[in-house]
C-alpha positions as CSV (number, residue, x, y, z in Angstrom):
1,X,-73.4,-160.8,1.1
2,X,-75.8,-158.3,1.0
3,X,-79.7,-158.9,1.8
4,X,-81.7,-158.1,-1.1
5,X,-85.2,-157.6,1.1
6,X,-82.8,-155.6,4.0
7,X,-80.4,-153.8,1.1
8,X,-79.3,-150.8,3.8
9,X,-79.5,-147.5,3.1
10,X,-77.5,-144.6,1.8
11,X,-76.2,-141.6,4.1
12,X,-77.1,-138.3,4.3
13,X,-73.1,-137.8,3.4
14,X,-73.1,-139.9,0.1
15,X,-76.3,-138.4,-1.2
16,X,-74.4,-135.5,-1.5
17,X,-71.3,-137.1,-2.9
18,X,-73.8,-138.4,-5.6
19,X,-74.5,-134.9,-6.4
20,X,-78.0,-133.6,-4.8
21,X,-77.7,-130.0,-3.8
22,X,-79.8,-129.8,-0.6
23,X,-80.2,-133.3,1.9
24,X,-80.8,-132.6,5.6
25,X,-79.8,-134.6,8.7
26,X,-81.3,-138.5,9.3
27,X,-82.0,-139.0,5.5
28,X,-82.2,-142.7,4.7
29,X,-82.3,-143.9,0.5
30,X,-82.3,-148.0,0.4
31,X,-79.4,-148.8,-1.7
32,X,-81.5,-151.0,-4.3
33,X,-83.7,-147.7,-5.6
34,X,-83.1,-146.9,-8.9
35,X,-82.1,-142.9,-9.4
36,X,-81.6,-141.3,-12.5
37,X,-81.3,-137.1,-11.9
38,X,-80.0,-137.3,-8.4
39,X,-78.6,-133.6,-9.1
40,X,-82.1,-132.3,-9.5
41,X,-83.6,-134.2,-6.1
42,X,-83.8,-132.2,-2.5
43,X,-84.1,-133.7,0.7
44,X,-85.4,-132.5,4.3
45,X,-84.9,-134.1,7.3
46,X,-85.8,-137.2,8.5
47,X,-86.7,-138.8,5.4
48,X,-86.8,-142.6,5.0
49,X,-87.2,-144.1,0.8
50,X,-87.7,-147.9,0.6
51,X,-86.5,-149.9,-1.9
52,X,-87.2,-150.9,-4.6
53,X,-88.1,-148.0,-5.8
54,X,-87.6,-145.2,-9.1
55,X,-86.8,-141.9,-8.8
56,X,-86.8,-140.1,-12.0
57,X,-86.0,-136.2,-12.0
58,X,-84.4,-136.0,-15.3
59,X,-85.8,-132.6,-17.2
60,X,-88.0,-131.9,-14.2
61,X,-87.2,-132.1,-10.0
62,X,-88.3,-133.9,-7.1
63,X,-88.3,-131.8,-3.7
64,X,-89.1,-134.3,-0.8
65,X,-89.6,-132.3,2.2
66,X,-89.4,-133.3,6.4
67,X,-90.3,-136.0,7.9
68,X,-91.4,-137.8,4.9
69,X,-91.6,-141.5,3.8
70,X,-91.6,-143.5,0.6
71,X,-92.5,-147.1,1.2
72,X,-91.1,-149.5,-1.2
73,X,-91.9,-150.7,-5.1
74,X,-93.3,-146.9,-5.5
75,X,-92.4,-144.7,-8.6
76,X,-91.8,-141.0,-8.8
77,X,-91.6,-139.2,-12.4
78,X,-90.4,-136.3,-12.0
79,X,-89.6,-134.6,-15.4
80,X,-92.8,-131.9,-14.6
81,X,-91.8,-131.6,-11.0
82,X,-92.9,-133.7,-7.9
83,X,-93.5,-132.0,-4.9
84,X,-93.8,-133.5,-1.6
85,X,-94.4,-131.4,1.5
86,X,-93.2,-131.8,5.2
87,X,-95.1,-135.2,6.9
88,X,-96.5,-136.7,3.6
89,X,-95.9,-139.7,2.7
90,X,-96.4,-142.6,-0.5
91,X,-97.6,-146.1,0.9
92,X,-96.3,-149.5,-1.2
93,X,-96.3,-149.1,-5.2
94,X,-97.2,-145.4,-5.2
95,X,-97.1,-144.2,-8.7
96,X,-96.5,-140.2,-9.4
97,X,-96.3,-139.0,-12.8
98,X,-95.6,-135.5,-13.6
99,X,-95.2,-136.6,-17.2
100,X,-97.4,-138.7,-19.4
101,X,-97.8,-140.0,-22.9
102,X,-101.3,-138.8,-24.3
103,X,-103.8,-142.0,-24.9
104,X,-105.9,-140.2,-27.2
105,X,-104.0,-141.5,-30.3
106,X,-103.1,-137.6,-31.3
107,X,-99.8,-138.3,-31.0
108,X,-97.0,-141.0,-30.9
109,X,-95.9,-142.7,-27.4
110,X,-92.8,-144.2,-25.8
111,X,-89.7,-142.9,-25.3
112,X,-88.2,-144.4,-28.1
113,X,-90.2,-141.8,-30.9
114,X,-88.6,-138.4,-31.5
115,X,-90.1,-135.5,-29.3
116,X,-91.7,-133.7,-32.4
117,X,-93.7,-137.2,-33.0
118,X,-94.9,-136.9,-29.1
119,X,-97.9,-135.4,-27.2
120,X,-96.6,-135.4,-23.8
121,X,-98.7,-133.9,-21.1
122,X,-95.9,-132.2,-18.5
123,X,-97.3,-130.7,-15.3
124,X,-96.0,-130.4,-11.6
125,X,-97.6,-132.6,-9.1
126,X,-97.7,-131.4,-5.4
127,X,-98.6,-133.3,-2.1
128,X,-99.6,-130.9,0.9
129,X,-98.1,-130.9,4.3
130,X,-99.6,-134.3,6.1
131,X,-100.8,-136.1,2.5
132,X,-101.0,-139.4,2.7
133,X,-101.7,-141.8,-0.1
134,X,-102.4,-145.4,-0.2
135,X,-100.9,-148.9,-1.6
136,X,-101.6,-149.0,-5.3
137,X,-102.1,-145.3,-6.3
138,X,-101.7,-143.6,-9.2
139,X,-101.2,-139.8,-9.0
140,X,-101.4,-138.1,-13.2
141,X,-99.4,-135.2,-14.0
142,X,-101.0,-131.6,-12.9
143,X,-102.6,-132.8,-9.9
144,X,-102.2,-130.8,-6.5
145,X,-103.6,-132.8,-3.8
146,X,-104.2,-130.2,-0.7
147,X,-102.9,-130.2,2.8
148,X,-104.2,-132.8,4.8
149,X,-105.7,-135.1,2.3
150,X,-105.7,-138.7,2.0
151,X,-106.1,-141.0,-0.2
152,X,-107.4,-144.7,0.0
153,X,-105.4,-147.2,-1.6
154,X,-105.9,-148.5,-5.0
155,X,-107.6,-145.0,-6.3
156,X,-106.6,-142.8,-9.2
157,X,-106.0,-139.1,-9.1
158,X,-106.6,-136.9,-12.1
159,X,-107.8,-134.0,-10.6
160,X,-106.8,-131.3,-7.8
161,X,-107.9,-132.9,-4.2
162,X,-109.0,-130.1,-1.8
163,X,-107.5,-130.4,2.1
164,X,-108.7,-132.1,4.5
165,X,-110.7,-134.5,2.9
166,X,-110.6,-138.3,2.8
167,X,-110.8,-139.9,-1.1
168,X,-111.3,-142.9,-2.5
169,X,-111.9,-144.5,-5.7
170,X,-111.3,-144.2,-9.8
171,X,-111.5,-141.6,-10.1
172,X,-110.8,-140.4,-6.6
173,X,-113.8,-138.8,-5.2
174,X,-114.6,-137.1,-1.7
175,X,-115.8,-139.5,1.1
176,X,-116.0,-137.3,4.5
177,X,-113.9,-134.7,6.2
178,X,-110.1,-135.8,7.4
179,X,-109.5,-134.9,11.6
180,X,-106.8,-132.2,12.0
181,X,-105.7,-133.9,15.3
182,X,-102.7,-134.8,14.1
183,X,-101.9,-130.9,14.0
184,X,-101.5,-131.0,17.6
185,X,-99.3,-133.9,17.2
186,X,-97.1,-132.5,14.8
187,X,-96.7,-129.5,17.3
188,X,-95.8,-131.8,20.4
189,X,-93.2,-133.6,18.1
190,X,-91.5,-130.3,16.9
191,X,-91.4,-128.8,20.5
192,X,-90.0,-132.1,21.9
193,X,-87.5,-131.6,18.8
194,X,-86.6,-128.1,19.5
195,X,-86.0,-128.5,23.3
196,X,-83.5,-131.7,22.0
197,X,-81.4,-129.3,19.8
């Protein structure tokens, strides 16, 4: 039987059998996510999703690039389009929406009302190269969060985040600058893993 805190992970080999176009080499998906849109979700290399967690690219996409990692519990809507660039990464019960009901009251909500009835804010959501976002976030639709950034658990994003820069809070806001050493990291572990190939 089966572990359900240790559920294993699907292969680079039947990620593709399930029907995504595009999944590079060491690409592990723990078998207890929940995927709906599989044929509309890309995958770079070394790429590691804990479970549980939602993927949702039905109407929309979700592009994960290298050396990325999804800790578990998080949620990715990606009906506007999620975007996730080369060494970001979502901490614990990460929510992305590139979709979202309007609260205002100007329209209906749920997906149980016909469209016409809705007022549904779409917009692609984009994590820089080296983004990193805390336990507990929550990332709305539209919001481009630049290379570099991070953000402190618990916060709330509504707005574009500017690279480098370390935010916290809800709304997010700018605490200090983020170092770049990990630049020269990144540029040690790619020329280790070009002289290995």
């Amino acid at each position: 039987m089966q572990n359900p805190l240790n559920p294993g992970y699907w292969t680079e080999d039947e990620l593709r059998q399930f029907g995504s176009p595009s999944v590079g080499s060491n690409v592990r998906f723990a078998k207890n996510c929940t995927v709906v849109g599989i044929e509309n979700m890309t995958f770079g290399h070394d790429v590691r999703i804990d479970g549980p967690t939602v993927l949702s690219a039905s109407g929309g996409h979700i592009h994960i690039g290298s050396h990325v990692h999804i800790g578990g519990m998080c949620f990715l809507a990606g009906g506007g389009g999620i975007d996730m660039e080369d060494f970001s990464g979502l901490s614990q019960a990460v929510r992305v929406y590139s979709a979202s009901d309007d609260y205002s009251g100007e329209g209906l909500t749920n997906p149980t009302v016909p469209r016409q009835y809705l007022n549904v804010k779409v917009a692609p959501v984009r994590l820089g190269r080296h983004v990193i976002v805390g336990s507990g976030t929550v990332i709305l639709p539209g919001c481009m969060i630049g290379e570099g950034a991070s953000v402190g658990a618990m916060s709330l994003v509504t707005k574009n985040l500017d690279p480098w820069g370390v935010y916290f809070g809800t709304p997010a806001k700018r605490l200090k600058a983020r170092s770049k050493k990990l630049l020269g990291l990144e540029a040690e572990l790619q020329s280790r893993e070009g002289s290995s190939s």
